[in-house]
C-alpha positions as CSV (number, residue, x, y, z in Angstrom):
1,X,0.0,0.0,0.0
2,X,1.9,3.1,-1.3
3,X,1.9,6.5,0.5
4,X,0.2,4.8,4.1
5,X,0.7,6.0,7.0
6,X,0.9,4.5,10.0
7,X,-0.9,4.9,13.6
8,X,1.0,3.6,16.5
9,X,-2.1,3.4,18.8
10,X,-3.7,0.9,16.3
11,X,-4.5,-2.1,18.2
12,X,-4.7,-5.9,16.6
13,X,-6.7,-8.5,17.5
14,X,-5.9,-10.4,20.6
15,X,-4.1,-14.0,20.2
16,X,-4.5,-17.0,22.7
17,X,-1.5,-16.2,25.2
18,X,0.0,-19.8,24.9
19,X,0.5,-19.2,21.1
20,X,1.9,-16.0,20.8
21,X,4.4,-17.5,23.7
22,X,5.3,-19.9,21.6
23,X,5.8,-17.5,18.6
24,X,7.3,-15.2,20.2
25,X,9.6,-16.8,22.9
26,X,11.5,-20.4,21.2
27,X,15.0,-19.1,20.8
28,X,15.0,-21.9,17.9
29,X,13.0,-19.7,15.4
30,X,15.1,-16.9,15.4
31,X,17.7,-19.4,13.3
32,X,14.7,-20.3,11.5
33,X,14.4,-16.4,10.5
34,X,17.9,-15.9,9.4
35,X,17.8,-19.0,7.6
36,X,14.4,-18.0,5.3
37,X,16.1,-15.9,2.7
38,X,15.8,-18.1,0.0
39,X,11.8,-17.8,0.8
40,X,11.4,-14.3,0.6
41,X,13.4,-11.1,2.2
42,X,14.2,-10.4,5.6
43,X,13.4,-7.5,7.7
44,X,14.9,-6.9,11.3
45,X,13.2,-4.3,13.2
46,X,13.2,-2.6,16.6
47,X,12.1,0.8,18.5
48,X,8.7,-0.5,18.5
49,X,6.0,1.9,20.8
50,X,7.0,1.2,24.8
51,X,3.2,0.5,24.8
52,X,3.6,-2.9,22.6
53,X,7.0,-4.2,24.9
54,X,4.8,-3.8,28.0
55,X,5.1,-7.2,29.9
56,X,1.4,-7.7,29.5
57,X,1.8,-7.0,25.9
58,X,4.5,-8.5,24.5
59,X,2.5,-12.0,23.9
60,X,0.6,-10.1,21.2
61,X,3.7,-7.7,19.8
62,X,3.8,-10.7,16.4
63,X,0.1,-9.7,15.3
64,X,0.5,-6.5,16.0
65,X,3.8,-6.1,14.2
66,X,1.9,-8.5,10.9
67,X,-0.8,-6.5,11.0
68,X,1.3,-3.3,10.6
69,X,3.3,-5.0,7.7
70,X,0.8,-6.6,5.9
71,X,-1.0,-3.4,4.9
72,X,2.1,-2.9,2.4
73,X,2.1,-6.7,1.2
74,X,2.2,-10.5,2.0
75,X,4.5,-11.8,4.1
76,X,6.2,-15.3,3.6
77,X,7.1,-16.0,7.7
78,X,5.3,-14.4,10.6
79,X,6.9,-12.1,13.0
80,X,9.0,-14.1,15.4
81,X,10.4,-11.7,18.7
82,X,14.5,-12.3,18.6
83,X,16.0,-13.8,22.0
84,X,17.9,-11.2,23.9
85,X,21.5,-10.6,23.6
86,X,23.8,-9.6,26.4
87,X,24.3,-5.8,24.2
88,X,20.5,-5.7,23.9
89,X,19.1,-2.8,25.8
90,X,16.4,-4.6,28.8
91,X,13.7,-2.6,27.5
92,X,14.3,-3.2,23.6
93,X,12.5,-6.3,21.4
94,X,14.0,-6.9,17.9
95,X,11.7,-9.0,15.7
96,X,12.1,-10.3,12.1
97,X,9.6,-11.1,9.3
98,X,10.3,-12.2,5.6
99,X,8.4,-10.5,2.8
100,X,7.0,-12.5,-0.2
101,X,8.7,-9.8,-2.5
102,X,12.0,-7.7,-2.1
103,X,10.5,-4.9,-3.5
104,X,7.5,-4.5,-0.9
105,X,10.4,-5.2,2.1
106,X,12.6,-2.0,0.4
107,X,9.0,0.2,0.4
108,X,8.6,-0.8,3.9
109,X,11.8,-0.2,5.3
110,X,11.5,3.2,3.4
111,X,8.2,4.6,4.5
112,X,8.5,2.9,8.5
113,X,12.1,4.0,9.0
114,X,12.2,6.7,11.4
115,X,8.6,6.5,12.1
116,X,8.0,8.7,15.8
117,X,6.6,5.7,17.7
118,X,5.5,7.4,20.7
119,X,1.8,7.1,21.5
120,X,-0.6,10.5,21.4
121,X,-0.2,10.4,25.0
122,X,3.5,10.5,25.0
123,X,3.3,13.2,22.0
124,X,1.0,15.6,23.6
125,X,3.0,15.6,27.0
126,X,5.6,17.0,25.0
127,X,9.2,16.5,25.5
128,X,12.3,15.9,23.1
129,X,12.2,12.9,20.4
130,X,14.7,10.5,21.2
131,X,16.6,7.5,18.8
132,X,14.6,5.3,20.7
133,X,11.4,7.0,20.2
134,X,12.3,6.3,16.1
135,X,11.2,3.2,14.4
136,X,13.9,1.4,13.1
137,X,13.5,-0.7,9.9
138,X,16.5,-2.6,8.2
139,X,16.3,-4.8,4.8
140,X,18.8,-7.8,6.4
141,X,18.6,-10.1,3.0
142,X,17.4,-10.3,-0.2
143,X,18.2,-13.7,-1.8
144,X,19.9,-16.9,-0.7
145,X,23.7,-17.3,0.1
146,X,25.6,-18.5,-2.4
147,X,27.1,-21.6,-2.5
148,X,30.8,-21.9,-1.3
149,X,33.8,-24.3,-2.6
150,X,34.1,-25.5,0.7
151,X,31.8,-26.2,3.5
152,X,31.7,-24.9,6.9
153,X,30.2,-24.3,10.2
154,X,28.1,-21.6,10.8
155,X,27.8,-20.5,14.4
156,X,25.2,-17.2,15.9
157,X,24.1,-16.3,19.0
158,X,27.9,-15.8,20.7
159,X,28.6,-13.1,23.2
160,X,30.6,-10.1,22.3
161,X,33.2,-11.2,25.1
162,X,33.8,-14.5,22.5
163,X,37.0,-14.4,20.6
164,X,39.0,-16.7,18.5
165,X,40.5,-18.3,22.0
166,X,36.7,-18.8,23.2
167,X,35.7,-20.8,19.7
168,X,39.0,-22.8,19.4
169,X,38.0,-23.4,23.4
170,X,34.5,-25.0,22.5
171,X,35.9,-27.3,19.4
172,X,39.0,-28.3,20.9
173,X,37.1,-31.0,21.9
174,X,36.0,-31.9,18.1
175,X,39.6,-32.4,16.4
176,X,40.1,-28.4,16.4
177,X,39.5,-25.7,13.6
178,X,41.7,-25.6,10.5
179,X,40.2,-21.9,9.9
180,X,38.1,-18.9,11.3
181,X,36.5,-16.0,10.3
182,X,34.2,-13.9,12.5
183,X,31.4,-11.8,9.5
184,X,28.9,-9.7,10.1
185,X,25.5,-10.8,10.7
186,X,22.4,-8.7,10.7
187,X,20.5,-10.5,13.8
188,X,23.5,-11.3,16.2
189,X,26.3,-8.8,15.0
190,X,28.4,-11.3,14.3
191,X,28.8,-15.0,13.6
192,X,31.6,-17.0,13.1
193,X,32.2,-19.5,10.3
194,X,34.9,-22.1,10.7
195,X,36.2,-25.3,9.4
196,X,37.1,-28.5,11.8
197,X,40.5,-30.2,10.6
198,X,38.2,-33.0,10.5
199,X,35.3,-32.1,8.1
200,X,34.2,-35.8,8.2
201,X,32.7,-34.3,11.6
202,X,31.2,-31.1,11.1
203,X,27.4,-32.0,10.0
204,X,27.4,-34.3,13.0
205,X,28.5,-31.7,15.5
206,X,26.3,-29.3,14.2
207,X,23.4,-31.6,15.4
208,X,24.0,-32.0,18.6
209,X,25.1,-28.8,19.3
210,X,22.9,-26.8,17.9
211,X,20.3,-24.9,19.9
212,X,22.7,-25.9,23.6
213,X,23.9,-23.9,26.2
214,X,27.9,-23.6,26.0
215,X,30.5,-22.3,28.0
216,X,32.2,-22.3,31.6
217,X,31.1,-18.9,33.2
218,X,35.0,-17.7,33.6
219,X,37.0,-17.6,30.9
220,X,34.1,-18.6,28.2
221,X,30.5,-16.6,28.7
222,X,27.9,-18.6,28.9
223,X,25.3,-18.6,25.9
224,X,22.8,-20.4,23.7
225,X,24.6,-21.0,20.3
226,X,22.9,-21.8,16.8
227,X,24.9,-23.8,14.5
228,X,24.6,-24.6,11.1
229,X,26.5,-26.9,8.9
230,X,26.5,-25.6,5.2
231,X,28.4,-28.7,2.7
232,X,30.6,-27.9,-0.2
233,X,29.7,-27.9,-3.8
234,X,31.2,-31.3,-4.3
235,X,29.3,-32.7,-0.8
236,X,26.5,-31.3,-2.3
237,X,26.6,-32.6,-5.4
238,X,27.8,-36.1,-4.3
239,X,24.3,-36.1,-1.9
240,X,22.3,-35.2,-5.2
241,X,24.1,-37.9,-7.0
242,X,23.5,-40.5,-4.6
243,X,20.1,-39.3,-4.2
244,X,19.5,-39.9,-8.3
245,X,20.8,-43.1,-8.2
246,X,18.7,-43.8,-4.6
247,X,15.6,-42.9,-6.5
248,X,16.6,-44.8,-10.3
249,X,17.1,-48.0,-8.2
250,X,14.1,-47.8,-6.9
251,X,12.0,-47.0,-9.7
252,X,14.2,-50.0,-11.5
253,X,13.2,-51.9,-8.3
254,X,9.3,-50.8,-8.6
255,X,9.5,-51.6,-12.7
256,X,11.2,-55.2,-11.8
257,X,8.4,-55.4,-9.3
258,X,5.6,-54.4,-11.7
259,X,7.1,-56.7,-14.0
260,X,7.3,-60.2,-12.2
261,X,3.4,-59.3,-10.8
262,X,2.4,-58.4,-14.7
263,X,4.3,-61.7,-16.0
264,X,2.1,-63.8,-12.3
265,X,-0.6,-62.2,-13.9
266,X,-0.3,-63.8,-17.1
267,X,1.2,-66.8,-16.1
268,X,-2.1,-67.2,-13.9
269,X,-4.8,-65.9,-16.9
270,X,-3.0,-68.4,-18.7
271,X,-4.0,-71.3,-16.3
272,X,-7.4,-69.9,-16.1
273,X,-7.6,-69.9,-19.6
274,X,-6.7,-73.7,-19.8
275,X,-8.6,-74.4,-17.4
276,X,-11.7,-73.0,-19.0
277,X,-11.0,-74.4,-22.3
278,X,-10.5,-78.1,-20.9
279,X,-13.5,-77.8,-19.2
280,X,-15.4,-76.6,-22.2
281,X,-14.0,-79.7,-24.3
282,X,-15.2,-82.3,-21.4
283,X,-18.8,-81.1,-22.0
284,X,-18.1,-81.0,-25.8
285,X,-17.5,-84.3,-25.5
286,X,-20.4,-85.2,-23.2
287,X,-22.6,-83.8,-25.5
288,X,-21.3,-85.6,-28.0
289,X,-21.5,-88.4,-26.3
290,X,-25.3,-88.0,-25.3
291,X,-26.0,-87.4,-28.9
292,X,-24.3,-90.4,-30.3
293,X,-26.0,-92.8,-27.4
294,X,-29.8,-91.3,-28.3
295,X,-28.8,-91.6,-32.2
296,X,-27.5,-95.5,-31.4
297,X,-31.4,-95.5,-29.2
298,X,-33.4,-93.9,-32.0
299,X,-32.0,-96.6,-34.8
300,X,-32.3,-99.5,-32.9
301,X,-36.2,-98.4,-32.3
302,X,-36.8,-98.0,-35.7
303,X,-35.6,-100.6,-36.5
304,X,-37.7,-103.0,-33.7
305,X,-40.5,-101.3,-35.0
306,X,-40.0,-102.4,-38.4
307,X,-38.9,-106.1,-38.1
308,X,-42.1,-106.2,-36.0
309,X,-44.7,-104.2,-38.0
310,X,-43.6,-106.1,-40.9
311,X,-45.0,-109.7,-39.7
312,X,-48.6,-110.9,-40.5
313,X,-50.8,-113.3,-38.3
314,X,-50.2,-116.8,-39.4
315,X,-53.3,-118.1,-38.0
316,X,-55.2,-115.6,-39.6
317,X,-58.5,-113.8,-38.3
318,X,-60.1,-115.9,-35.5
């Protein structure tokens, strides 16, 4: 919707409690988010009115934020409330949605960015506008990573106190890390991608460890890490291969299958047919039969009748 503007004190329709919870609160959907760019176009936003980051608001802060974005256009993931980071100011939410279209995510970000969320209350008490007091809309991505020669872990959700000495800490266990490279990352500041020494391991690890609690309090923060394991172009490729060949053996299987039942299906109509046919020969035959034993009757009654009917009375009239 081009050229709308936007009322803070517009209220959406209450949600069951439990599900916007759920929405808003599983620390698991905010990798989820990061993760959806090859489904539409990521927005992060934050500076939302005090009102909506209330305690006894903040179940329904997903509807309300979809209801504010989807008078521009349709969204491809609902809201989802980010979990808190250690820099994160106690009173500030950051949320995420992904836009069905890049182009409607760019008008957005344009025409809500720097938006004066204060409520008419707050307004007409007066008082200085404030950064905080300004809506703050950023397009994160646009289209899907590309692919990479080699493959590596992804890790988010790390403390800024984490350094290389913290990461090489937490895989020491796993072999160790061949390389590292902390990159920037528009819903944790920064992530880390890193290769074990032992590839062989990294998809593995990156399932158990994902979505745990790591750390010893001292010299390593404790946190909640997401990890992702992207393969390399030749991993990749070898899983489509083997894939291909998974699904040509069993459609060969299935055709082999199909095959043997339509040759048993013969095999058996063939036996019926036999069958049938004998049978219809045996009653030929008994027909026959009949036939030629009333013929044999008929002819040897015609023939009593006329050695009979032939003889006159020898005595004569009495």
């Amino acid at each position: 919707m081009r050229g709308h503007r936007w009322d803070p004190d517009e209220q959406a329709t209450p949600v069951a409690p439990e599900v916007a919870k759920k929405v808003a609160m599983h620390p698991k959907l905010a990798q989820a988010a990061a993760d959806t760019a090859e489904n539409g176009t990521v927005v992060a936003m934050k500076h939302f009115p005090r009102s909506w980051q209330a305690p006894a608001a903040v179940a329904e802060l997903p509807q309300k934020i979809a209801k504010m974005l989807l008078k521009f256009g349709p969204l491809a993931k609902q809201p989802l409330l980010l979990p808190r980071s250690a820099e994160q100011e106690d009173d500030m939410v950051v949320a995420v949605a992904v836009f069905k279209e890049a182009a409607v995510a760019k008008e957005v970000a344009s025409v809500l960015k720097g938006t004066d969320m204060r409520s008419k209350d707050e307004k007409a008490a007066g008082g200085a506008v404030t950064p905080r007091d300004l809506f703050d809309i950023t397009v994160v991505s646009e289209e899907a990573p590309k692919a990479r020669e080699e493959g590596y872990l992804l890790i988010r959700g790390f403390p800024q106190s984490w350094g290389e000495a913290q990461v090489k800490w937490i895989f020491s266990a796993f072999g160790g890390i061949s390389s590292l490279t902390f990159v920037p990352d528009p819903l944790y500041a920064r992530a880390c991608r890193l290769t074990l020494k032992d590839e062989s391991k990294m998809a593995q690890i990156a399932r158990d460890l994902d979505g745990t609690i790591v750390g010893d309090g001292n010299f390593i923060e404790e946190c909640l890490i997401f990890l992702h394991y992207e393969p390399s172009i030749a991993e990749r490729r070898k899983r489509e291969i083997a894939v291909a060949k998974a699904e040509a053996a069993a459609a060969a299987a299935a055709a082999s299958k199909a095959k043997e039942e339509a040759k048993e299906a013969a095999a058996i109509a063939a036996k019926a047919a036999a069958i049938a046919a004998a049978a219809a020969e045996r009653e030929r035959q008994e027909q026959e039969q009949e036939q030629e034993a009333g013929a044999r009757k008929s002819s040897s009654l015609a023939r009593s009748q006329a050695v009979f009917g032939g003889l006159s009375n020898p005595l004569g009239p009495i």
